[in-house]
C-alpha positions in Angstrom: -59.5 -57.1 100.8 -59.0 -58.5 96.9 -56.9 -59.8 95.8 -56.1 -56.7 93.5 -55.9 -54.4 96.2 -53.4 -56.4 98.5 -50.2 -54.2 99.1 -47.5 -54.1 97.6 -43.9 -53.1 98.4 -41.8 -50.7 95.6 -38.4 -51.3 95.1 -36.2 -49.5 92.6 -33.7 -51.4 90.2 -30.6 -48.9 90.6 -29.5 -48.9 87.0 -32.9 -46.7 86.7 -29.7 -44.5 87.1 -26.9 -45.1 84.7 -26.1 -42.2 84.0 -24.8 -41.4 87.5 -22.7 -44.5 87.5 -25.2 -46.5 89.3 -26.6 -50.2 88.6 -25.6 -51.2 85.0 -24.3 -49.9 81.7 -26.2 -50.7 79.0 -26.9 -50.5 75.2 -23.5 -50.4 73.8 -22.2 -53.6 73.4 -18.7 -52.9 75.3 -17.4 -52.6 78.4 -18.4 -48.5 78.7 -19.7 -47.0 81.8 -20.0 -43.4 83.6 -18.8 -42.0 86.2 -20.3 -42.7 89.3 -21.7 -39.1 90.9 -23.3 -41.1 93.8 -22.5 -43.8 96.4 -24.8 -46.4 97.9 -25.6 -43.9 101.1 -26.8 -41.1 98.6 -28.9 -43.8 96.9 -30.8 -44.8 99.7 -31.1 -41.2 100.9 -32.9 -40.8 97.7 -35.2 -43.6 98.2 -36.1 -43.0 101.8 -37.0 -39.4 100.5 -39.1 -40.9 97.4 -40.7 -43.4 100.2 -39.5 -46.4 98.3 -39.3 -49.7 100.3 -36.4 -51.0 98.9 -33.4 -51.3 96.4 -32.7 -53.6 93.7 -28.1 -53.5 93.4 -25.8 -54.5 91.4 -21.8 -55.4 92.6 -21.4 -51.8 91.0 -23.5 -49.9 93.7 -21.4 -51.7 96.1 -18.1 -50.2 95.4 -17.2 -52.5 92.5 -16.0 -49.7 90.1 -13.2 -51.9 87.4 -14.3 -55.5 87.0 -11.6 -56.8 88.8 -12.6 -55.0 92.1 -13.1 -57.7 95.1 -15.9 -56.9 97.6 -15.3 -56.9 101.0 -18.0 -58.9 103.1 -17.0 -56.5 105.8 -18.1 -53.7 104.1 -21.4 -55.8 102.6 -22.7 -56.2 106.0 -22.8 -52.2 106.7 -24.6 -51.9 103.8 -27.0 -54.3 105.0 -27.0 -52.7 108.7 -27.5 -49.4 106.7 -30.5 -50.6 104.9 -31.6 -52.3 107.4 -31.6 -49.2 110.0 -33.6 -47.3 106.9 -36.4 -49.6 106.9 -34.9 -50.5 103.0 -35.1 -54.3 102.1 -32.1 -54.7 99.5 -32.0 -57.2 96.6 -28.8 -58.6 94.9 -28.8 -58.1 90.7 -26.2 -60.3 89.1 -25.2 -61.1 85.8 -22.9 -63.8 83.7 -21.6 -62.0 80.8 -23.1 -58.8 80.8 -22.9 -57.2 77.4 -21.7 -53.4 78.6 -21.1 -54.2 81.5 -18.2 -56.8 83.1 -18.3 -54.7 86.5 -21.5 -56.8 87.5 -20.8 -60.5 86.7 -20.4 -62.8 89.1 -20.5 -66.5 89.6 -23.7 -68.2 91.1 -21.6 -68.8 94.4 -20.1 -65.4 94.3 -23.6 -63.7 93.7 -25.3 -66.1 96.7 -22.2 -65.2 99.1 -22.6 -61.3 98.1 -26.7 -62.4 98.5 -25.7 -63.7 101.8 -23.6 -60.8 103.2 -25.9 -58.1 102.4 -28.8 -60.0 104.0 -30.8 -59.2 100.7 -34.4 -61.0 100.5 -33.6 -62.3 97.0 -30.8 -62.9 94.5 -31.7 -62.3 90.7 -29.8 -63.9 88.0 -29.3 -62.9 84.0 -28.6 -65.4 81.8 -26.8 -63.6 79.0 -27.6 -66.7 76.4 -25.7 -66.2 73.2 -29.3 -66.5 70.3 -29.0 -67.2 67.1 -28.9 -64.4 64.8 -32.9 -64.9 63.3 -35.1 -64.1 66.8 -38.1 -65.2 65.2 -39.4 -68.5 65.7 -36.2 -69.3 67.6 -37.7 -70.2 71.3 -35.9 -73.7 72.5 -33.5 -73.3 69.9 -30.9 -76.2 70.2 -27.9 -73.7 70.6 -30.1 -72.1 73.3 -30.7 -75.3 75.1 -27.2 -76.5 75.3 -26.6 -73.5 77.4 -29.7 -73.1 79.4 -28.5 -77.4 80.2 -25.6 -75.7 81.3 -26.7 -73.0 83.3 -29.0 -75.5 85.0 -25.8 -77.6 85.9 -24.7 -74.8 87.8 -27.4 -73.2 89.6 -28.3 -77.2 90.5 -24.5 -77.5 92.0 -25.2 -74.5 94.4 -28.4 -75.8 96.3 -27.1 -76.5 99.0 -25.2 -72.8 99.4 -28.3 -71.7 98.6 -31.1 -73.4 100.8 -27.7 -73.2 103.6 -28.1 -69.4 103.2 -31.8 -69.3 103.5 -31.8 -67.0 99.7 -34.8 -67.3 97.1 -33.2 -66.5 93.4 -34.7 -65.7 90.9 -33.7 -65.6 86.9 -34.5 -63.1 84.5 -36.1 -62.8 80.9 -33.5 -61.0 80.0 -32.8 -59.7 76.5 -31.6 -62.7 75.1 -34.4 -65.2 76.3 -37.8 -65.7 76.2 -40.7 -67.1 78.8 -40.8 -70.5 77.9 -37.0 -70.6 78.1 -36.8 -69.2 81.7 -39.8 -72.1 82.7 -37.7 -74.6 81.3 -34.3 -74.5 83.4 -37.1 -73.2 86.8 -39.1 -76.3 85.8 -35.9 -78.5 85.9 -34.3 -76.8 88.9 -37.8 -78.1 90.2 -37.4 -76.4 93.8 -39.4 -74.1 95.9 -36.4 -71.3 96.2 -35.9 -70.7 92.6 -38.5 -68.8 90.7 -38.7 -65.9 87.9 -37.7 -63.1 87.4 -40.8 -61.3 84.8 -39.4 -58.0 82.7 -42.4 -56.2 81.7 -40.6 -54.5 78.8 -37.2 -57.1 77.7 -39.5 -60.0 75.6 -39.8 -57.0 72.7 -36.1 -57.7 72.0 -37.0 -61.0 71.6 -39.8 -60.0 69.2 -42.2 -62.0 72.3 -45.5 -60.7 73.4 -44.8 -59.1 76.6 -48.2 -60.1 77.8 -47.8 -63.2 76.9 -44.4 -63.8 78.7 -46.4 -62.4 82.0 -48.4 -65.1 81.7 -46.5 -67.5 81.3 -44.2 -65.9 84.5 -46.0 -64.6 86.6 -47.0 -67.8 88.6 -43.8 -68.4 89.3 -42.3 -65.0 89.7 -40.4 -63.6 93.1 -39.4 -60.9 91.0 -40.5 -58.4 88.7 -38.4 -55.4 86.7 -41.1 -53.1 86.0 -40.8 -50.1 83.1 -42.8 -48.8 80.8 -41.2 -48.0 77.5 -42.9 -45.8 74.4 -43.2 -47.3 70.9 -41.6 -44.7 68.6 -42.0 -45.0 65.2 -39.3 -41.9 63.0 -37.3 -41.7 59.8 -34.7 -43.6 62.1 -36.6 -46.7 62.5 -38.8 -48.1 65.2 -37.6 -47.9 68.6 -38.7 -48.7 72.2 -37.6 -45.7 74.3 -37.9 -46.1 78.3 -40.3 -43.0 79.3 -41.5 -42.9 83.2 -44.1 -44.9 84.2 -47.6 -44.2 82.7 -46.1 -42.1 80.3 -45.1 -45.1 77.7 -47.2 -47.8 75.5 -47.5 -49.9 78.2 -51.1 -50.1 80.5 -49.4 -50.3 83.5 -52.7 -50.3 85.4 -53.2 -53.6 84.0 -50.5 -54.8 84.5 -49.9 -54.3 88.1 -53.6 -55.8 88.6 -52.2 -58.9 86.8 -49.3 -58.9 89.3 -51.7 -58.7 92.2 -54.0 -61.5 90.9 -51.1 -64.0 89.1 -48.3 -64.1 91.3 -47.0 -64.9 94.6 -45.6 -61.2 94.9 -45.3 -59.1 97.4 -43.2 -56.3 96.0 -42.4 -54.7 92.5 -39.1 -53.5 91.6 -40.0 -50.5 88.9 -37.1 -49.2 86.3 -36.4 -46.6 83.8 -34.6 -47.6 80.5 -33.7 -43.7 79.8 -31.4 -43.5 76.9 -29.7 -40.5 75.6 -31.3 -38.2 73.4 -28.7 -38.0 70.4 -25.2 -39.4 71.0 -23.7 -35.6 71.6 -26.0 -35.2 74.5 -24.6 -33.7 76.9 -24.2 -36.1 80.3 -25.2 -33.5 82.8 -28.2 -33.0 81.0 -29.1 -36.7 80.2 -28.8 -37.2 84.2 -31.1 -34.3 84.7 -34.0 -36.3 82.3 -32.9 -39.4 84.2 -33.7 -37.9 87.6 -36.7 -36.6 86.7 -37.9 -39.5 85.2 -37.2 -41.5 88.1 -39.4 -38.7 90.4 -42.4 -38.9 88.4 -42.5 -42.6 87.9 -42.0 -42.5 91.6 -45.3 -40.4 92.1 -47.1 -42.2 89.0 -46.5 -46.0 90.9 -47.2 -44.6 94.3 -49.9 -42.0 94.2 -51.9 -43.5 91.3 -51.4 -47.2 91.4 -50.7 -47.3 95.3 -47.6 -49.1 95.1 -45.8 -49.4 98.1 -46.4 -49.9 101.8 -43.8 -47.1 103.9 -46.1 -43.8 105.1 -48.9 -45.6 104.4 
């Protein structure tokens, strides 16, 4: 087999569906979040019927609905038994300061025992650096640094929790870093369990080169957050607008073969960035574009780029 044909497992990153409550608020810059219309069981009902391998969470998912909610490992480890009796692999999504969304931070030692108790394969970290206000040209910027130095303290403190939990983590280029940024504090960690995390689609809010942050990744990824957003160009402005997959400006083709061929892989998680059409959209029927989104990304990953493994 090539290498560009070798399997791979598909996951889905829950905040695919905000607007049921799931995964992650996002995009307005407060704590602001909607009401949760399913639970963790209807999710992976969903996912067994889409034949997805696996699910990407967030503390949310898990029952965390007000930031101050405290998870019960208890509860964790039937959500792990439940996955695990649906053939679902689970991953852990955590976050320090999320910007919309304080229901999903966590410490690193709180994320690695959440990790730990759902028996997930992986944990994935945001950074949630604060940049400078000028993007461009701004990559290593000293203000950056200071806090990458002291990010690196912290996931270098919890080694040992996590080699003693037998985790892999891996951290994100999330909106507010770039590639060469991420390298630098997985460079520094310098140890075999800590890796990336490559967004296909979150360098353009960096003004980065999204193909060039793959490359620079992807050797080093565990994890991948896989969309495909559309480049919209209106009276309003420009915009990147998440669309379902093969539907947006991305070659996702291409990119899935550079996934094959550049990293150590062996599963993608894929996401939807829907947003609202205008702001007096109704929700019921922004969750109706959301679902549908998610089905025919679902069809466009597995029936024409062969992603995943289950009812093969």
């Amino acid at each position: 087999m090539a290498i560009y044909d070798r399997p791979l497992r598909l996951g889905m990153h829950t905040y695919t569906l905000h607007f049921f409550g799931l995964g992650e608020s996002w995009g307005f810059g407060k704590d602001y979040y909607f009401e949760q219309t399913m639970d963790i069981c209807e999710v992976m009902d969903r996912a067994e019927k889409w034949e997805l391998d696996g699910l990407q969470v967030t503390k949310v998912d898990l029952g965390c609905l007000t930031p101050d909610v405290k998870l019960d490992p208890g509860k964790l480890k039937e959500i792990a038994q439940e996955a695990k009796n649906r053939g679902l692999f689970l991953e852990f999504n955590s976050s320090f300061e999320a910007g919309s969304d304080s229901r999903v931070n966590c410490t690193v030692e709180e994320a690695l025992q959440i990790g730990h108790d759902l028996d997930a394969e992986l944990v994935k970290f945001s950074l949630d650096i604060k940049r400078p206000p000028k993007f461009y040209g701004s990559c290593m910027h000293p203000e950056v640094m200071k806090q990458l130095a002291a990010k690196y303290d912290l996931f270098k403190a919890a080694m040992p929790m996590i080699e003693d939990f037998d985790l892999k983590i891996a951290i994100e280029n999330h909106t507010d870093t770039f590639a060469d940024e991420i390298l630098w504090i997985v460079d520094k960690l310098d140890h075999w369990r800590v890796g990336t995390c490559v967004d296909t689609a979150n360098p353009l809010q960096v003004m980065e080169n999204p193909s060039y942050a793959m490359e620079r990744m992807l050797p080093k990824a565990y994890c991948c957050h896989f969309s495909d957003d559309i480049i919209v160009v209106d009276p309003l402005g420009v915009h990147d607008i998440g669309a379902p997959h093969g539907q947006g400006s991305y070659d996702c083709a291409h990119m899935v073969r550079e996934i094959r061929e550049k990293s150590p892989m062996d599963k993608i998680i894929f996401e939807n960035e829907i947003a609202f059409r205008s702001t007096d959209e109704p929700i019921e029927e922004a969750r109706e574009r959301e679902l549908q989104a998610c089905e025919e990304s679902v069809r466009y990953l597995r029936d024409e780029l062969k992603l995943g493994v289950r009812g093969r």
